[in-house]
N, C-alpha and C positions, 0 to 999 in steps of 0.2 A: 621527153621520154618518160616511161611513167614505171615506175621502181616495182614493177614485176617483171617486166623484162630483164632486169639488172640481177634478180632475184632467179630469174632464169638461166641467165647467163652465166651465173657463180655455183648452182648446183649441179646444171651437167656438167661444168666445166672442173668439177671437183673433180671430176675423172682425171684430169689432168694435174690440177694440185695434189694429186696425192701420190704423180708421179712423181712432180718437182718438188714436193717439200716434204711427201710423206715421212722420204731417210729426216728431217729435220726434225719433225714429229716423234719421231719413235726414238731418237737419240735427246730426248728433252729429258732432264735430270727428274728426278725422282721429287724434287722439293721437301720432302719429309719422310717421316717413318711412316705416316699410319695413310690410310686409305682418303681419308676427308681432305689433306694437307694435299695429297697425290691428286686429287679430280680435280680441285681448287688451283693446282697449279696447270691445269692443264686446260682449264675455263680463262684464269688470265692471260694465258700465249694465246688462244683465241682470240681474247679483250683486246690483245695489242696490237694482232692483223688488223682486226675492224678500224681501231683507232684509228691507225694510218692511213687505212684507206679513207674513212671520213676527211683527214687530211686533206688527203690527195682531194676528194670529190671537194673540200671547199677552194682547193687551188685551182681546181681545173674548172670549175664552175665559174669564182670570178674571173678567169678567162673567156669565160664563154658570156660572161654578162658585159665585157666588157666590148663583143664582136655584136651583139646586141645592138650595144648604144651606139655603135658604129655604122647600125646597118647592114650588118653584116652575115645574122645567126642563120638566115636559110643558107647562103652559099655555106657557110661553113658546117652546118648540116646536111647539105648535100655531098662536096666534099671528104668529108669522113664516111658517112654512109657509102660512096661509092670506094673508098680509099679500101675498106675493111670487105667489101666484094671482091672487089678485085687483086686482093692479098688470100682471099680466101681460094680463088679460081686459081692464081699464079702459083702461091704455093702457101701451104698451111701454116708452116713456120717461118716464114719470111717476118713476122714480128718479131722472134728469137733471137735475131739477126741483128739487133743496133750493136756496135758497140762501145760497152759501158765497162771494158775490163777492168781500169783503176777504182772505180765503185764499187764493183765488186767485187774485189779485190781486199776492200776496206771492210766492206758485212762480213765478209766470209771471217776477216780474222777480228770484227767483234762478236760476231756470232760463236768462236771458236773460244773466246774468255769468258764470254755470257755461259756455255754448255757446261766449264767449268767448275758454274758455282749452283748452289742448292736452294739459297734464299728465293722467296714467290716472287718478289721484285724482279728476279732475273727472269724468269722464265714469262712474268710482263713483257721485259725488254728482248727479249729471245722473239718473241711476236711481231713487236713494233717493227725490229730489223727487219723480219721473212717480211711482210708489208710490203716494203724497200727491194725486192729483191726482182732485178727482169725476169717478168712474166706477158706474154703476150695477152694473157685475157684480161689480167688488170689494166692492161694499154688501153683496150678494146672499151670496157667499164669507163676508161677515165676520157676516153673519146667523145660516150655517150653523155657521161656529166658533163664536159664543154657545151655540148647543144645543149641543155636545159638553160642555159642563159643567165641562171641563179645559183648564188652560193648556198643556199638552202636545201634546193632541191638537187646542186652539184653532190652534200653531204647525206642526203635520202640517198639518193640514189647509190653511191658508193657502200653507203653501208647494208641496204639490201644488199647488194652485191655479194657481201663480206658473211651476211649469213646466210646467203645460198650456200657459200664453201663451209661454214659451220659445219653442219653433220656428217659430212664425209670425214672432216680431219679432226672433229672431236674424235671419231669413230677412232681412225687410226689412233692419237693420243692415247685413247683409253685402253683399248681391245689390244692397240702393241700389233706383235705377227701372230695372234690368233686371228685378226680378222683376215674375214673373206673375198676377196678380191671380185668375186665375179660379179657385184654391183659397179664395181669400175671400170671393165671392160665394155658393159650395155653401155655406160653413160659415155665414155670415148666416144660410142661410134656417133652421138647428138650433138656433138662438141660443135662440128660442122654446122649443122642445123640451127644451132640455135645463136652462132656468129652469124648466120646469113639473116635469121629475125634480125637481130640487131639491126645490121646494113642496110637491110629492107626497111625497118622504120625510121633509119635516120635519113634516109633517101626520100620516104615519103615525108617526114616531118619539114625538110628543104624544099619540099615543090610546093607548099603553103596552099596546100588544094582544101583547105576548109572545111576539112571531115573533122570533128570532134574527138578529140585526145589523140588520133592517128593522124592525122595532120592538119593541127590546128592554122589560122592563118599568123605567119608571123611578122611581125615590122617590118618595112622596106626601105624607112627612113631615117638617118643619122637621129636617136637623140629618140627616140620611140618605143613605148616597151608596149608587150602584151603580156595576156596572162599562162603561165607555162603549164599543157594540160599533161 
């Protein structure tokens, strides 16, 4: 999978973090008096989304390097590619749907002593939590870093991911309820669209049909690696 589509997937999808985290966003402490301390805290709660995601993309990636040595990265790129179609035709939010209540349960009430305090380190850790928190598109992202096979490329890819959602939520951060919402509502209606790219190339990256970077051919044998385009 190759980290513009991850990059894709996190900017229209911001339409939708700015549903789920924006009240997060706009309830972030002020971290200082003056204006420089204020943008700076609000560039590290960004820092700390990415961070975790990068996380996630190196966890989810040696999972994926390890379906590899298995033999295993087309089927399980097929599989997810068809998993996230067919979640998207059955119903849109059926990823929303795991549940995780005692986990979050747990964010919600660090995230609720983090909101409480001023220092830039918190509003770091204010970040790293929202990271952590169910999101269906981050699923969808960390789907996609399983198929790349590598922890490497599991951590590109995630963190593109991380700053497609950049600009929308820095926005809100910054702008507060001055901003304008109606670049959210166009990028909503692509949400759809650009989960079905996803699905679509993780579908063709599984049929190992030998197209360069869209479907490369991949291992078929226990113990076999390629190179991940």
């Amino acid at each position: 999978m190759q980290a513009w589509t991850a990059f894709l997937l996190g900017f229209v999808g911001s339409a939708h973090c700015a549903g789920m985290c924006g009240p997060l966003a706009l309830a972030l402490p002020k971290g200082g008096g003056n204006r420089a301390t204020f943008v700076a805290g609000r560039l590290l709660y960004n820092f700390g989304r990415i961070v975790t995601y990068a996380l996630m993309g190196a966890l989810f990636g040696s999972l994926g390097h390890g379906f590899a040595l298995a033999g295993l990265q087309r089927w399980v790129s097929l599989l997810l590619g068809a998993a996230i179609l067919i979640g998207l035709v059955a119903s849109p939010r059926l990823a929303n749907t795991i549940p995780v209540a005692r986990a979050v349960n747990w964010l919600k009430a660090s995230l609720a002593t983090l909101l409480q305090r001023r220092a830039l380190p918190a509003l770091f850790g204010i970040g790293v939590l929202n990271g952590l928190l169910p999101c269906g598109l981050v699923y969808v992202a960390c789907a996609a870093a399983t198929a790349t096979g590598d922890v490497l490329l599991g951590v590109r890819y995630m963190i593109a991911f991380g700053l497609g959602t950049l600009p929308m939520m820095l926005a809100i951060a910054l702008a507060g309820q001055k901003l304008q919402f109606a670049l959210r509502f166009k990028l909503q209606r692509l949400i759809p669209v650009s989960l079905a790219i996803v699905g679509a190339l993780l579908v063709l990256r599984g049929l190992a049909l030998d197209i360069p970077y869209l479907s490369p051919k991949l291992p078929a044998q226990p113990g076999a690696t390629s190179s991940c385009h």
